[in-house]
C-alpha positions in Angstrom: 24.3 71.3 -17.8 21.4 71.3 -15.7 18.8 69.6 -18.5 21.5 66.9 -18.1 21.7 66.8 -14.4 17.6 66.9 -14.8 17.6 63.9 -17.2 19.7 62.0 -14.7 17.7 62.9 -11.8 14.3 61.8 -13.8 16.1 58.1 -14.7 17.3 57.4 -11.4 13.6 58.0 -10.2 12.1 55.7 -12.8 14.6 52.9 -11.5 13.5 53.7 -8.0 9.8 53.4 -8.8 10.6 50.2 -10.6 12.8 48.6 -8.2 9.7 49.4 -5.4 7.1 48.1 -7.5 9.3 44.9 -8.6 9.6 44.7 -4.8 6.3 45.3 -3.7 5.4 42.4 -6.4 7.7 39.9 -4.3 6.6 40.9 -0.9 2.7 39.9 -2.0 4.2 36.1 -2.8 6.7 35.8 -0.3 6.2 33.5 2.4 4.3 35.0 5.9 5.1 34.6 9.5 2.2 32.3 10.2 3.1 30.2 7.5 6.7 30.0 8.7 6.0 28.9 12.1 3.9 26.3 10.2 7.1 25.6 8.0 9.1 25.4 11.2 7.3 22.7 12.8 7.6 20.5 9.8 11.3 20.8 9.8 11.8 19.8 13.6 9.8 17.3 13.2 11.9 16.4 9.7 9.3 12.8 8.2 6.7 12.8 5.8 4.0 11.0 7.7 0.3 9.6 6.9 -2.1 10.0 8.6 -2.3 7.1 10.9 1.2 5.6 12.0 1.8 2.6 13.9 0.3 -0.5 14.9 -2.8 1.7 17.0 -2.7 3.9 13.8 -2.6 7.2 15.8 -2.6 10.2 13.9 0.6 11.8 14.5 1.5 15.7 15.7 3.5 15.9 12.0 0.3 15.4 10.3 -1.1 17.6 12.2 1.1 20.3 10.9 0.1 19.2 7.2 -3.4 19.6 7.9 -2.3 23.3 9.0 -0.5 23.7 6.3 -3.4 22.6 3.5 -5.9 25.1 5.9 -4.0 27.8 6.3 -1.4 28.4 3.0 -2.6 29.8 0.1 -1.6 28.0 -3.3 0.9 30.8 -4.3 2.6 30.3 -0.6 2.5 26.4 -1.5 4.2 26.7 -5.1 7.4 28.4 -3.1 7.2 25.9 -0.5 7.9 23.4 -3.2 11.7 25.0 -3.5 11.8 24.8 0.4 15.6 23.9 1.5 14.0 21.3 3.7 13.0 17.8 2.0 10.2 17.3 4.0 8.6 20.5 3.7 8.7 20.4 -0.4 7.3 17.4 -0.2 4.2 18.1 1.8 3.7 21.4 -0.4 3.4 19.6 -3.2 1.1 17.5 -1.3 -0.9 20.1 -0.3 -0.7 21.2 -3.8 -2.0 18.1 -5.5 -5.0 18.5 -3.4 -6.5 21.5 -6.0 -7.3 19.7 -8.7 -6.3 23.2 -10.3 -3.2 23.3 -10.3 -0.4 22.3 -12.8 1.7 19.5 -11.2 3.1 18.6 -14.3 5.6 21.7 -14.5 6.2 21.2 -10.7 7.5 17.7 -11.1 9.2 18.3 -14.4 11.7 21.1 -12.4 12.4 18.4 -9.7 13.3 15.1 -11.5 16.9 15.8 -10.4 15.6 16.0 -6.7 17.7 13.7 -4.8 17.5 14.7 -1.4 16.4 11.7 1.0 13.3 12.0 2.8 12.3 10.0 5.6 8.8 8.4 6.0 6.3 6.6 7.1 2.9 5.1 6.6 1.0 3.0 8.6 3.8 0.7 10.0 6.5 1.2 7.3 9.0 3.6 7.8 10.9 3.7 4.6 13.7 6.8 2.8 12.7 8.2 -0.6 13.8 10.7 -2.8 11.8 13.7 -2.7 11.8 13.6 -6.6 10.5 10.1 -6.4 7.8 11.3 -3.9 6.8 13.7 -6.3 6.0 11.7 -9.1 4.8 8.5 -6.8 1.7 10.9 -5.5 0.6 11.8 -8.8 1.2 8.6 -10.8 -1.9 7.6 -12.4 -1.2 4.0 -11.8 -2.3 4.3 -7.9 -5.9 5.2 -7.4 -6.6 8.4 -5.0 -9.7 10.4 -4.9 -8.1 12.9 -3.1 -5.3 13.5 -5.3 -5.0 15.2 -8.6 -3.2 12.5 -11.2 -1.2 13.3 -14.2 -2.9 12.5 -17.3 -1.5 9.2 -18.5 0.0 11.7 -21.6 1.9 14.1 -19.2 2.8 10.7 -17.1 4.0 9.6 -20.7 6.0 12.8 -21.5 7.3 12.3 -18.0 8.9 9.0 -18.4 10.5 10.3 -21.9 12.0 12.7 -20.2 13.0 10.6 -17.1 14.7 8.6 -19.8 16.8 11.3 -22.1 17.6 13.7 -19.0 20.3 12.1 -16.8 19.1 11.7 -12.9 19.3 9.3 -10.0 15.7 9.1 -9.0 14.1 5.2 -9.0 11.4 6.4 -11.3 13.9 7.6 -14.1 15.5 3.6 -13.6 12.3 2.1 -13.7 11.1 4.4 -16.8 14.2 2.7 -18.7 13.2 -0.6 -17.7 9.5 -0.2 -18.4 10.3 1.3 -21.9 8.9 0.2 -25.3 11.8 -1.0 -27.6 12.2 1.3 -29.8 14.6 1.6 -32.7 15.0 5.0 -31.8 15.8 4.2 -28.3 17.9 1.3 -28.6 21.5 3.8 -28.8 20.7 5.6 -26.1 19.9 2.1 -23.8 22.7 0.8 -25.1 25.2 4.1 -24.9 23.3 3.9 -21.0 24.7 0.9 -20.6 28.6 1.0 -21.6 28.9 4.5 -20.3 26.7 5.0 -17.4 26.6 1.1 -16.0 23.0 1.7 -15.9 21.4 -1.8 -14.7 18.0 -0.9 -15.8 19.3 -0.2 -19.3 20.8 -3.4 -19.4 17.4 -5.2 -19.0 15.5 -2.8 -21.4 18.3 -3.6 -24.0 18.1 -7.3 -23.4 14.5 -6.8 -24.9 15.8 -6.2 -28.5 17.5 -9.7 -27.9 20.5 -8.3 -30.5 23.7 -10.8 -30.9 25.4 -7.7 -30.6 24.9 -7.7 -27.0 25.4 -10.9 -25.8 28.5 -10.0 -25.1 27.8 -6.6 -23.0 25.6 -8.6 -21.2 28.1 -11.5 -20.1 30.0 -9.2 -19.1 27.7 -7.2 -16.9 28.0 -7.2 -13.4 26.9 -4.7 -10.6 29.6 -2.5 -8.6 30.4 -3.2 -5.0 29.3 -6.6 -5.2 31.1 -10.0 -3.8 32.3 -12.2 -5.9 29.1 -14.6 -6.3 26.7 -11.5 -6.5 26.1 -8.5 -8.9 24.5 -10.4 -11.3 20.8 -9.5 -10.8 19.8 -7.8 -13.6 22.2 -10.1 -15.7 19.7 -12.5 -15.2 17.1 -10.3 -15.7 18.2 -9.8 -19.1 18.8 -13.4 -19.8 15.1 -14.1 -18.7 13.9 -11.2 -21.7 16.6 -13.1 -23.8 17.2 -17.2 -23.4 19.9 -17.5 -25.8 22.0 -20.8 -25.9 25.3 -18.7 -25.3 24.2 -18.0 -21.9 23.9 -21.5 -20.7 27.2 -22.3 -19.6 27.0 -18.8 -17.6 24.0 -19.2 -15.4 25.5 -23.1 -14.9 28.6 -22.0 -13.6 26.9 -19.5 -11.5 24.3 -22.2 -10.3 27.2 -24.6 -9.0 28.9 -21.7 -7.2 25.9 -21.7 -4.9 25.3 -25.1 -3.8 28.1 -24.6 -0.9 26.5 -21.3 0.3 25.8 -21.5 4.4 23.1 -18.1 3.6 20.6 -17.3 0.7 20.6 -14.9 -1.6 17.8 -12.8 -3.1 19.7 -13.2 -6.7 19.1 -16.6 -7.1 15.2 -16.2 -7.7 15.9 -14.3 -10.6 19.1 -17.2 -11.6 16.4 -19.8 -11.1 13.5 -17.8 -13.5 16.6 -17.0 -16.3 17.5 -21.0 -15.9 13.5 -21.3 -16.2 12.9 -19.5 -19.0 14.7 -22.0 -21.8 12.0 -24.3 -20.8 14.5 -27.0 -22.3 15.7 -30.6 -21.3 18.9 -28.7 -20.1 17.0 -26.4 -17.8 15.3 -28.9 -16.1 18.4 -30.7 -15.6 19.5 -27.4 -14.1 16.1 -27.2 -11.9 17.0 -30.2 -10.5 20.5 -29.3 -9.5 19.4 -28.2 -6.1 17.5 -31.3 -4.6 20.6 -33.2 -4.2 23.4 -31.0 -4.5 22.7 -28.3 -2.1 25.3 -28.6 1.4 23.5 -26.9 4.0 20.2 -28.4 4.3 18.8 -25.1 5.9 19.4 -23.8 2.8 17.9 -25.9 0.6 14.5 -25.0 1.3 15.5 -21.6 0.1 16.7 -22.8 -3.4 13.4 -25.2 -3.9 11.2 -22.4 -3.1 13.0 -20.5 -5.9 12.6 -23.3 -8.2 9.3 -23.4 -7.4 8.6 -19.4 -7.8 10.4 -20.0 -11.2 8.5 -22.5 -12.8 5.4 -21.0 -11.8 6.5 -18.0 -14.0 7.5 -19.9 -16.9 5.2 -22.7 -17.0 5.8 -25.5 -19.4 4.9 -29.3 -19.4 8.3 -30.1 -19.2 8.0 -28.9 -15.3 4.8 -30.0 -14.6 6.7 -33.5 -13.1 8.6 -31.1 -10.6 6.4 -29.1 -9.7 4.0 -32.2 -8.2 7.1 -33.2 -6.7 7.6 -29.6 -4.5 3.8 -30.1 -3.6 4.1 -33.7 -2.6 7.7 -34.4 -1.3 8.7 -30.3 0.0 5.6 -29.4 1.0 5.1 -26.1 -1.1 2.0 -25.1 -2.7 1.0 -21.5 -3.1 -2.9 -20.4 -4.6 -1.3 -20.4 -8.2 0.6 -23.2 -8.2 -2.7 -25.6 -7.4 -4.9 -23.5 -9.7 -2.4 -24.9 -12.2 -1.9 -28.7 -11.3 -5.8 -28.5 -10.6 -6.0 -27.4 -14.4 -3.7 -30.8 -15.5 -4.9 -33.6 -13.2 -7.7 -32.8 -10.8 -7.8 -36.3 -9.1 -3.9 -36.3 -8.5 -4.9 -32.5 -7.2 -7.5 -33.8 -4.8 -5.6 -36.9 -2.8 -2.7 -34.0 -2.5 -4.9 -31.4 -0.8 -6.2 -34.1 1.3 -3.0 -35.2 2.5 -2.2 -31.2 2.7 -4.8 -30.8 5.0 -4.6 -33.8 7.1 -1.1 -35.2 7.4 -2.3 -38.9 8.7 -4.2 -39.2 5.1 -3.0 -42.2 2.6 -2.8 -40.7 -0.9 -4.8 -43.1 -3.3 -4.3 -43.5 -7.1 -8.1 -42.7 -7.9 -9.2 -42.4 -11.2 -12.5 -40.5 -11.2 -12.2 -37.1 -12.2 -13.8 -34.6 -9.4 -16.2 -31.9 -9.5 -14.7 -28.6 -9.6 -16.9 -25.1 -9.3 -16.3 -21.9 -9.5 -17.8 -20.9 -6.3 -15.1 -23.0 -4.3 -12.2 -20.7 -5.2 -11.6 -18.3 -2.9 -8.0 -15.9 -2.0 -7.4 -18.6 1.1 -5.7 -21.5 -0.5 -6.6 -23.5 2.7 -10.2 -22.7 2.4 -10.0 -23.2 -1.6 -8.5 -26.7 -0.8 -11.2 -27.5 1.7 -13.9 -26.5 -0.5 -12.5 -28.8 -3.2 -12.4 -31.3 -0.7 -16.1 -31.2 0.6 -17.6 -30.9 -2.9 -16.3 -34.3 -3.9 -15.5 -36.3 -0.5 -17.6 -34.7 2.0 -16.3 -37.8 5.0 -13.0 -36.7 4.3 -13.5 -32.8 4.2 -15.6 -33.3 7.7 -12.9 -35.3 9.5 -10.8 -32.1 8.6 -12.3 -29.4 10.0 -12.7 -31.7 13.1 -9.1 -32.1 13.2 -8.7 -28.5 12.6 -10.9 -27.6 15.5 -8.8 -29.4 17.5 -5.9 -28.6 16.8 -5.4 -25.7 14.1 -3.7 -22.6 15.6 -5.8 -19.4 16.0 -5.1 -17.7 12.7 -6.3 -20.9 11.2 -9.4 -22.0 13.5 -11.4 -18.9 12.1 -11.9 -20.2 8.6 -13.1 -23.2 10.3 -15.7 -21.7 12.7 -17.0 -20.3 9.4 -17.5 -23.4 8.2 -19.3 -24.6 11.0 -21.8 -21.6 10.9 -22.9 -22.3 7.4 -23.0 -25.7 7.9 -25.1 -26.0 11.1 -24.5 -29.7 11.4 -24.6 -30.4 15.2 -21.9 -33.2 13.7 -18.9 -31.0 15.0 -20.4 -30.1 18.7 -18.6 -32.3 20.8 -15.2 -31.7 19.0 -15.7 -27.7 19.4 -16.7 -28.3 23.6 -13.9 -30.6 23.9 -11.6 -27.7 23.1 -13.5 -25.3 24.4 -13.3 -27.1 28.0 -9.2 -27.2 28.2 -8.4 -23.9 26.1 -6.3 -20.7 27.6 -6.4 -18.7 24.7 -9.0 -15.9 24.6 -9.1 -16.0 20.6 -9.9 -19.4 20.6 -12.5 -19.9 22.9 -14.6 -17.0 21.6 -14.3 -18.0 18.2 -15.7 -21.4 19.4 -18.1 -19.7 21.8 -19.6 -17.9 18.8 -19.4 -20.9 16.8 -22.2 -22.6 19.2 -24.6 -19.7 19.5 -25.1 -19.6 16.0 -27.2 -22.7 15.8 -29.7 -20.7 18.7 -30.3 -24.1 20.5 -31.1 -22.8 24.2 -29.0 -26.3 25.3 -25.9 -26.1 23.5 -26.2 -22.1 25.2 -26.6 -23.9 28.5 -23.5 -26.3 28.0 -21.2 -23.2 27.1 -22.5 -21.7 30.7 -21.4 -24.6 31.8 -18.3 -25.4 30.2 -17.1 -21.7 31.3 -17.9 -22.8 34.9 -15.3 -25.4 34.7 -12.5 -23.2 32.7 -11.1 -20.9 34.7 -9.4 -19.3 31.7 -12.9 -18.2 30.0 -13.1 -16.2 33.2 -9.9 -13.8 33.1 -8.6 -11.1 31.6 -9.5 -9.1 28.2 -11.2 -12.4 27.3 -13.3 -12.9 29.8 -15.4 -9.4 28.9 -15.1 -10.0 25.8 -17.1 -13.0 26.7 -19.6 -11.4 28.8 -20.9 -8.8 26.1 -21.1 -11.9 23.5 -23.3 -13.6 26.1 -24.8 -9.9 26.6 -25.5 -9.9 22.7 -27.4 -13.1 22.7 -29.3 -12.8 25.8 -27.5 -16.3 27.2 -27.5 -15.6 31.2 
């Protein structure tokens, strides 16, 4: 009897020992006071912030309490942190944690892909919601450049989306892994099963990829939840776009006519316009013509060109090229891409419609010389692209511009012209840049011009701005004024 008692007495011991040493174990990982207060802070505050927020970009007090956090918890603190009830706090752990280019972030975001808690944030100016799943793999895709930031290899990214795909969730990434997806003929049941069971709108679009009869029908049919009757069809004509078969014609016509008696927009029909597009038939353009006479509300109609205009540009064909000169010439839309493009078909047609662009008194003539065109004059300023075009083959014309810019162009504008100016050095423009300088309020604009004139270092054109800011009391007030004194300053001009 007492061996037994002995034996019990010597097991219950072991499982004490065990149970201390199991808990000492825990208490060296679990998470300390100073990091809690730390923890607390980011929950009151309760946003994922940058580092510089607003329009002053001030650093704010919640990134602050990141920079603690990366200082001050060790990784093992930071891994727990990552399982934080709090959104906001697992999200700037894993931050913290992305920061070692130690440690494995792949298993991190692998246990979180079913992480749907909303997190606000903001960067810079944009205060936006995310998922805190979506957070997670946004700071470690290898598709957006960071020094600072350890990236999954483009293989774990790979594994990730494969997963993303085969493991049900709600995060953004696992929709736009479905719709970024190589057709497969192993994937093609499970988009499709997606598709009829889960309504999955991504799917749809991945599956319109195969561009199967058997899902013409699936997609006809498709239309998003909680929509009005006119809308929902967004990634219907997504799928139509990946898949122009005759049979959905009579669809996206329908759907086009429905419309024309609209008194507001709708973002839906860019991508209606691109599916219409991409036939790149006679019937299509028939269709892409719809909306310049049969549109109600003329406010409106701007609205539906512009998507015309967006669409063809995407699905370029010489069928369009006849309505695309008409947007330019008649609507008054032209966009960097769209004039790279009639540039490449008819420069001379290309060159009297930048003129008139630029200056809206000019006569477009039927000229038949075809104009120099160089590299150099490109640049990401259409305006300035157009202008360079301009003064390489009709340098009269490109100079009466920029002196109707200078007098008139707004400040955003007037810059690029200035510039102009300075390289040029052509004492041509003088009079035009004093004769605004004498009557302007605005402080942007008469600095601009102010340094405009220094740069030609003529001691009497320095003289005549002296002058000039005698006689415009608006050169003499305000921010602009000392703004104007330290340019003076600069140049020695007293």
């Amino acid at each position: 009897m007492n061996k037994f008692i002995l034996r019990i007495f010597t097991i219950i011991s072991v499982m004490i020992l065990l149970v201390t040493l199991s808990c000492s174990e825990k208490n060296s990982t679990k998470i300390s006071n100073e990091t809690n207060l730390i923890v607390q802070k980011i929950e009151k505050e309760n946003i994922v912030m940058g580092s510089a927020v607003g329009v002053a970009g001030i650093k704010p007090e919640q990134y602050e309490n990141f920079e603690e956090l990366k200082k001050n918890v060790s990784k093992e603190e930071l891994l727990l942190l990552t399982n934080h009830s709090n959104g906001v706090v697992r999200c700037y752990s894993f931050w913290a944690l992305a920061l070692d280019k130690n440690a494995n972030l792949f298993s991190i975001v692998k246990n979180h892909i079913n992480d749907n808690t909303q997190v606000e944030t903001q960067f810079g100016c944009i205060k936006s919601t995310e998922k805190v799943g979506d957070f997670f793999i946004n700071l470690v895709n290898p598709k957006y450049e960071d020094s600072e930031i350890k990236k999954l290899s483009q293989a774990e990214f790979n594994q990730l989306d494969s997963l993303l795909i085969y493991k049900k969730n709600n995060l953004y990434a696992g929709y736009e892994a479905i719709e970024n997806a190589v057709p497969t003929e192993y994937l093609y049941p499970k988009v499709r099963n997606l598709v009829i069971k889960n309504h999955n709108q991504s799917a749809l679009v991945t599956l319109s990829k195969y561009k199967n009869p058997n899902d013409i029908e699936l997609i006809l049919k498709n239309k998003a939840k909680d929509e009005d009757a006119e809308s929902g069809y967004y990634s219907t004509y997504q799928a139509i776009q990946n898949f122009p078969d005759s049979r959905f014609i009579s669809f996206l016509e329908k759907n086009l006519y429905q419309t024309l008696d609209n008194d507001h927009f709708s973002g839906e029909w860019l991508e209606l316009y691109k599916a219409i597009a991409s036939y790149k038939n006679q019937k299509a353009v028939e269709l892409l013509k719809v909306p310049f006479t049969k549109v109600q509300h003329q406010n409106i109609k701007e609205y539906h060109i512009k998507f015309v205009y967006e669409s063809i540009l995407a699905n370029k064909c010489k069928l369009y090229d006849d309505l695309l000169w008409n947007i330019w010439k008649n609507e008054d839309i032209i966009t960097l891409e769209g004039f790279q493009y009639l540039l490449s078909i008819n420069g001379a047609k290309t060159l009297e419609l930048s003129k008139k662009e630029l200056l809206s008194a000019y006569q477009i003539k039927n000229i038949q010389v075809t104009p120099k065109i160089e590299q150099k004059m490109f640049s990401e300023n259409l305006e300035e692209t157009m202008l360079n075009f301009i003064l390489l083959n009709d340098k009269v014309t490109g100079y009466h511009i920029i002196k109707d810019k200078i007098t008139n162009a707004s400040v955003a504008d007037l810059e690029m012209y200035c510039k102009k100016i300075t390289s040029f050095k052509d004492p041509y423009f003088n009079e035009t840049l004093f004769k605004r300088l004498k009557t302007t309020d605005n402080a942007y604009v008469y600095l601009a011009i102010v340094e405009t004139l220094i740069s030609f270092k003529d001691k009497l054109i320095n003289n005549r701005i002296l002058e000039t800011r005698k006689k415009n009391k608006n050169m003499n007030e305000n921010w602009g004024s000392e703004a104007l004194d330290e340019i003076l300053k600069k140049n020695n001009i007293k």
